[in-house]
C-alpha positions in Angstrom: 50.5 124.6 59.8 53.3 122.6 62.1 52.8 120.2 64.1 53.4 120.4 68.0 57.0 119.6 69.3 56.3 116.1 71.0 59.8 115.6 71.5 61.5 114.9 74.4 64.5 116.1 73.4 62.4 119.3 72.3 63.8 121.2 69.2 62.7 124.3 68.4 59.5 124.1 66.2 58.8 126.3 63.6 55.9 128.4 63.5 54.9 131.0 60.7 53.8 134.1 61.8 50.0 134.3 61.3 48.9 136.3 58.5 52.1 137.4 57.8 51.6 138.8 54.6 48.5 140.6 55.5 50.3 142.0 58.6 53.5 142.6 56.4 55.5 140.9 58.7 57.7 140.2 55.6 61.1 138.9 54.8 63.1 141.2 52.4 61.8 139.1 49.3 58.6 139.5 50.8 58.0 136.0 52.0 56.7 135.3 55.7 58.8 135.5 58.8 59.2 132.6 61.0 59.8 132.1 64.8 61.2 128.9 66.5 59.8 127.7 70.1 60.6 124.9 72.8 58.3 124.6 75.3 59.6 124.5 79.2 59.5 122.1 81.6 59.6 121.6 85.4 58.1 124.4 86.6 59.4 127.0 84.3 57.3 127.0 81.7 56.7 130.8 82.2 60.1 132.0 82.3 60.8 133.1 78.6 64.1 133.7 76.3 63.7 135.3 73.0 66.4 135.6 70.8 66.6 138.0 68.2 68.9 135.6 65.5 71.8 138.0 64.0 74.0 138.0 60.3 74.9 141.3 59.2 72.8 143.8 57.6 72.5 146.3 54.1 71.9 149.6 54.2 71.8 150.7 50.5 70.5 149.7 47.2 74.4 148.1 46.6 74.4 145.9 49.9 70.9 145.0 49.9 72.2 143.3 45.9 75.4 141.8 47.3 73.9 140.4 50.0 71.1 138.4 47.9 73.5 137.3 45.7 76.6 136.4 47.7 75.4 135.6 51.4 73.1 133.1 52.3 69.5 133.4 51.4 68.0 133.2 54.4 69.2 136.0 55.6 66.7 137.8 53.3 63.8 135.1 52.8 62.2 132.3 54.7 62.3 130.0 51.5 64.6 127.6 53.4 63.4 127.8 56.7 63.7 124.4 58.1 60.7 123.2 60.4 63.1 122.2 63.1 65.8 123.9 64.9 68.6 122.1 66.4 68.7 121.9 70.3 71.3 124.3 70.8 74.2 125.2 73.1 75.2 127.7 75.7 71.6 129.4 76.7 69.9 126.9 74.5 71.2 124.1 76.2 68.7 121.8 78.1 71.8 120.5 80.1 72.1 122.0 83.7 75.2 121.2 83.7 75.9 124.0 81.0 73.4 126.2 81.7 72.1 126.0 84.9 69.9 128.3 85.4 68.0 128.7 82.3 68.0 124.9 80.5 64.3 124.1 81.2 63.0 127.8 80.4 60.4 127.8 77.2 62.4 130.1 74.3 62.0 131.2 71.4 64.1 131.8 68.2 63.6 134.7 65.8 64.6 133.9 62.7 66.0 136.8 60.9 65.5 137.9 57.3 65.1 141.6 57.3 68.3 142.7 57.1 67.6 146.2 59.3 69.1 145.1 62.8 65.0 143.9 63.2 64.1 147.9 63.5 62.3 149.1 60.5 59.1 149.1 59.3 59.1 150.5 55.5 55.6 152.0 54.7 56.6 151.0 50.9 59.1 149.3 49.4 62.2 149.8 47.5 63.6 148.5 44.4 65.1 145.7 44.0 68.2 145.3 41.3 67.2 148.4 40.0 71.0 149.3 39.2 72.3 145.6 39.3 72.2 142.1 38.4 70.3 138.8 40.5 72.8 136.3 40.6 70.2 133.6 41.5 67.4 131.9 40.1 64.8 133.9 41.9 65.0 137.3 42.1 62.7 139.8 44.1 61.4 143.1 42.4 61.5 145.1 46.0 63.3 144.7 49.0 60.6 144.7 52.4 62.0 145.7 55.5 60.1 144.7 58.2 62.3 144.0 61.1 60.2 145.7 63.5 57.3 144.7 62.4 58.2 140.9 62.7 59.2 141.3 66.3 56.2 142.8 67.4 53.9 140.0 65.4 56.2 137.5 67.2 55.1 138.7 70.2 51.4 139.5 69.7 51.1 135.5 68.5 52.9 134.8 71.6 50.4 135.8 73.5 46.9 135.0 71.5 45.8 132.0 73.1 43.6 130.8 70.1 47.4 130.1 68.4 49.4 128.9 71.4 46.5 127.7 73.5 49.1 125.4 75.8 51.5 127.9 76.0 51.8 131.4 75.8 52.9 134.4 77.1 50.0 136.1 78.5 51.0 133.8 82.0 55.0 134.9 81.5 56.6 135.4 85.3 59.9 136.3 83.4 60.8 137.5 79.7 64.9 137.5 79.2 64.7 139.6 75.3 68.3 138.6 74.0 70.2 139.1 70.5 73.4 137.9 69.7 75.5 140.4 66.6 72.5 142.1 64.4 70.4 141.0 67.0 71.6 142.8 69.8 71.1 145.5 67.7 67.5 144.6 67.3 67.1 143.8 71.3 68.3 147.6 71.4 65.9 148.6 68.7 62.7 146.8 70.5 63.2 146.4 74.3 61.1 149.3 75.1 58.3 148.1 73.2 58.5 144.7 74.1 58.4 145.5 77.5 55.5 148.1 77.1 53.4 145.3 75.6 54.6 142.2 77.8 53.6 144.2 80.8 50.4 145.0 79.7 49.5 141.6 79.6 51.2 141.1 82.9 52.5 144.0 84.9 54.3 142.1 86.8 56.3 140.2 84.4 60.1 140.9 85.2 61.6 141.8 81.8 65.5 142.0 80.9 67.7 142.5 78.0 71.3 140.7 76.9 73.2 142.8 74.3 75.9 139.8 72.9 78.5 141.4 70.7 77.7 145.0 69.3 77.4 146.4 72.7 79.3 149.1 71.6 80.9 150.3 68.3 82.8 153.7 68.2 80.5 156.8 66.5 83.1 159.6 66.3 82.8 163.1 68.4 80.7 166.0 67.9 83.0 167.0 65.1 82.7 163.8 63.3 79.1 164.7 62.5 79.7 166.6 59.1 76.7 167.3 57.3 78.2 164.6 55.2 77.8 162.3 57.7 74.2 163.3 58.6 73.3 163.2 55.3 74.4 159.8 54.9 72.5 158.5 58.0 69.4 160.6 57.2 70.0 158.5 53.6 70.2 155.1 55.4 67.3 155.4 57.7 65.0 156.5 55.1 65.8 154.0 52.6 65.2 151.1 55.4 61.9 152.8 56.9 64.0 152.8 60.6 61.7 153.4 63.7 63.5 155.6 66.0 62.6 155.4 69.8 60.0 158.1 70.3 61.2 159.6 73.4 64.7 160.4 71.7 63.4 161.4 68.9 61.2 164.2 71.4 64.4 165.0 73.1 66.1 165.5 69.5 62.9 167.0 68.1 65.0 169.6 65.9 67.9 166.7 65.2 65.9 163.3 64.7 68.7 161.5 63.1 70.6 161.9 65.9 68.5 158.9 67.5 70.0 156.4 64.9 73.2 156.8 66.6 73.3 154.0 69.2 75.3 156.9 71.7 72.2 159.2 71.3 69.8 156.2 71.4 70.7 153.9 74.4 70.5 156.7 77.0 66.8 156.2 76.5 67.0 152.6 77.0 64.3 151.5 79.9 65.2 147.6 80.3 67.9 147.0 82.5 70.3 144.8 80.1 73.9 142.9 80.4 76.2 143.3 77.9 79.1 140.9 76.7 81.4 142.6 74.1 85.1 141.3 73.1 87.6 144.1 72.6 89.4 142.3 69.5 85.9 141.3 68.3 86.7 141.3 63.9 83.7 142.6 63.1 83.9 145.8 64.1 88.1 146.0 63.9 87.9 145.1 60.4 85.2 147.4 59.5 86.2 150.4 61.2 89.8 150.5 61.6 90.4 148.0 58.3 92.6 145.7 61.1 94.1 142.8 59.5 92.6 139.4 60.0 93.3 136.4 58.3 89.8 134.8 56.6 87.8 132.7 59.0 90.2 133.8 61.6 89.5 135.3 65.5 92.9 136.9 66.5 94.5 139.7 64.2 97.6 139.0 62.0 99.9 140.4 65.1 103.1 140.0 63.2 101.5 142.3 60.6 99.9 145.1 63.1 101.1 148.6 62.4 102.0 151.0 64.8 98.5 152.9 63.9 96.2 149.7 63.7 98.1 148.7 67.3 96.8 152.3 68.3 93.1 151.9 66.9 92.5 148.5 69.2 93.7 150.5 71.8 91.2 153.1 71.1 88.6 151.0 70.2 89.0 148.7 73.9 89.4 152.2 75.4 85.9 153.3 73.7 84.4 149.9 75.4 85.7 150.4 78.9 84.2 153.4 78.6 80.9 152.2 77.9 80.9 150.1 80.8 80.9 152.7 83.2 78.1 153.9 85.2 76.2 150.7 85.0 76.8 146.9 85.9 76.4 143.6 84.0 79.2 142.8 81.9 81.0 140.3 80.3 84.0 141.9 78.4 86.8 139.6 76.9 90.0 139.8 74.6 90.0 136.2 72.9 88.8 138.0 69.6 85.7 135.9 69.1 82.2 138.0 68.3 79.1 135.9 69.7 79.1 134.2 73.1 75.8 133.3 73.9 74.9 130.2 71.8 78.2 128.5 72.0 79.6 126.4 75.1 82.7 127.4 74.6 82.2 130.8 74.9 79.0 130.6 77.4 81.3 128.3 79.8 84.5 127.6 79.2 86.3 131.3 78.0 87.0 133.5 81.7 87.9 136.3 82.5 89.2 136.6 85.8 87.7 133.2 86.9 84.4 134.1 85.9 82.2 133.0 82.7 79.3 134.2 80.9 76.7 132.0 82.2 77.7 132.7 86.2 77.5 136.0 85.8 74.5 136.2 83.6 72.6 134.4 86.3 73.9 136.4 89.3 72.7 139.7 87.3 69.6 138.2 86.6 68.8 136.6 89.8 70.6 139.2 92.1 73.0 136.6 93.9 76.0 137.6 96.1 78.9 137.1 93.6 80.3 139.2 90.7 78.0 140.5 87.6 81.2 142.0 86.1 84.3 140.8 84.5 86.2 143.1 82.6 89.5 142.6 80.7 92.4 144.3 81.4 94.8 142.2 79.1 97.2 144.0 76.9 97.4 143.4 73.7 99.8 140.5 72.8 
């Protein structure tokens, strides 16, 4: 077991999920999940952050290979979990300076090692290397993926008092649910739950969501979605054990795969949530439109845009824009960075119209006077 954080300084302390194994709250290799917590202090000891960590994701028996053998390992197994976490920046920080409004809020850290955006829950398993070869010195037989089940263990230890008998969340005035990358896409994939069960506990806990980065990624039209494409999401959700919500998946009772598509899915979305998305954000540019980006670099290679790649960020910022409509809470930048919430530079200093992340994070949240929007309207260079 882990000691308790007595540090004044307060990293986050590791905690193993209880009965992980038994509960199959499972890393890919099979090996326990972890979660990360630093207490509050001054009062807000039952105002709550958890952060759903990101880092990319494999959706076939080829990625799932390639990412055990050429991306870092704990992105697939808590083997090198450390049993502290630094400090942090931007909504970690514990400086009011930086992050006024949050910095002495107790949060939590979701280490993530499912590889499935933290939203499946594989009755099975699936082979592992069955077609390829283990690059390293250990090498799983299956590949878990647990995702879902992880977060909603986190949570259940969260609030049994016989584990966190100091601290927990049964007394929570406030939950903010957040992900940054892959997990935004598991705040997406869990915020209905996690609400469900938080207000159980408490009906009167006030929950919210922050989507950082994959706010919104282009899906194609209506006649995009060949049977070749349905086949081929009908192949990945199946082969990860992905747990659509159940009230889409009612609405498209005849078309369930539809509610793996994040334009089906979010309508049904019951958490109020801010979004922060950057319209030359690589990760998406490069994968979609195959945008040219030098290695390690934010910005595109401008002096080697083509006329069509100039047209697909404008598509792609139109498809954002578009996305923002209808609703309010946004943070929407062209500085071609991905993540914004665990930074300072991004959480602080980067504007958009004079306003940052972290002031208009906390007038959403706290329903100030003062702008919860700032939207781009810069052209492309």
């Amino acid at each position: 077991p882990d000691a308790p954080d007595t540090m004044p300084d307060s990293h986050f302390v590791r905690h193993w999920i209880h009965q992980a194994k038994e509960r199959r709250a499972v890393c890919n290799d099979g090996s326990p999940a972890a979660y990360y917590i630093r207490p509050g202090h001054s009062g807000a000891e039952n105002k709550w952050i958890v952060w759903l960590k990101g880092g990319g994701a494999c959706n076939s028996p080829e990625e799932c290979a390639d990412r055990w053998n050429n991306e870092m390992p704990e992105r697939m197994s808590s083997a090198s979990f450390p049993a502290k976490l630094p400090k942090g920046q931007g909504i970690f920080s514990r400086d009011p300076a930086v992050n006024p409004d949050f910095h002495n809020w107790s949060m939590v850290v979701v280490k993530y090692c499912s590889s499935d955006l933290h939203g499946s829950e594989l009755e099975g398993a699936q082979p592992a290397f069955a077609d390829g070869v283990c690059k390293r010195a250990k090498c799983p037989a299956q590949w878990q993926f647990r995702g879902r089940t992880i977060v909603r263990s986190v949570f259940e230890d969260l609030s049994d008092a016989a584990l966190h008998p100091s601290l927990n969340i049964l007394g929570a005035t406030d939950l903010m649910l957040s992900g940054s990358s892959a997990g935004s896409g598991g705040v997406r994939n869990n915020m209905n739950a996690v609400q469900a069960m938080v207000q159980q506990f408490n009906s009167a806990t006030k929950v919210r969501a922050v989507l950082d980065a994959s706010f919104y990624i282009p899906e194609g039209s209506e006649e995009d979605l060949t049977a070749e494409v349905i086949d081929q999401i009908v192949t990945r959700a199946a082969y990860l054990g992905y747990v659509p919500d159940p009230e889409c998946v009612a609405t498209y009772k005849d078309e369930p795969w539809r509610c793996s598509i994040r334009k089906f899915a979010m309508p049904f979305l019951k958490v109020p949530y801010f979004a922060a998305m950057d319209c030359i954000d690589h990760k998406p540019l490069e994968r979609l439109f195959d945008i040219p980006y030098a290695k390690g670099a934010d910005l595109p290679k401008l002096d080697e845009l083509t006329e069509q790649n100039k047209k697909d960020i404008e598509t792609f910022k139109g498809y954002v824009m578009n996305a923002t409509k209808g609703r309010s809470g946004h943070f929407i930048t062209q500085l071609g960075v991905h993540t914004k919430l665990n930074t300072n530079e991004r959480f602080v200093d980067q504007k958009v119209d004079g306003m940052n992340f972290v002031t208009l994070l906390g007038n959403w949240y706290f329903q100030r006077e003062g702008k919860v929007d700032a939207i781009t309207n810069e052209l492309l260079p």
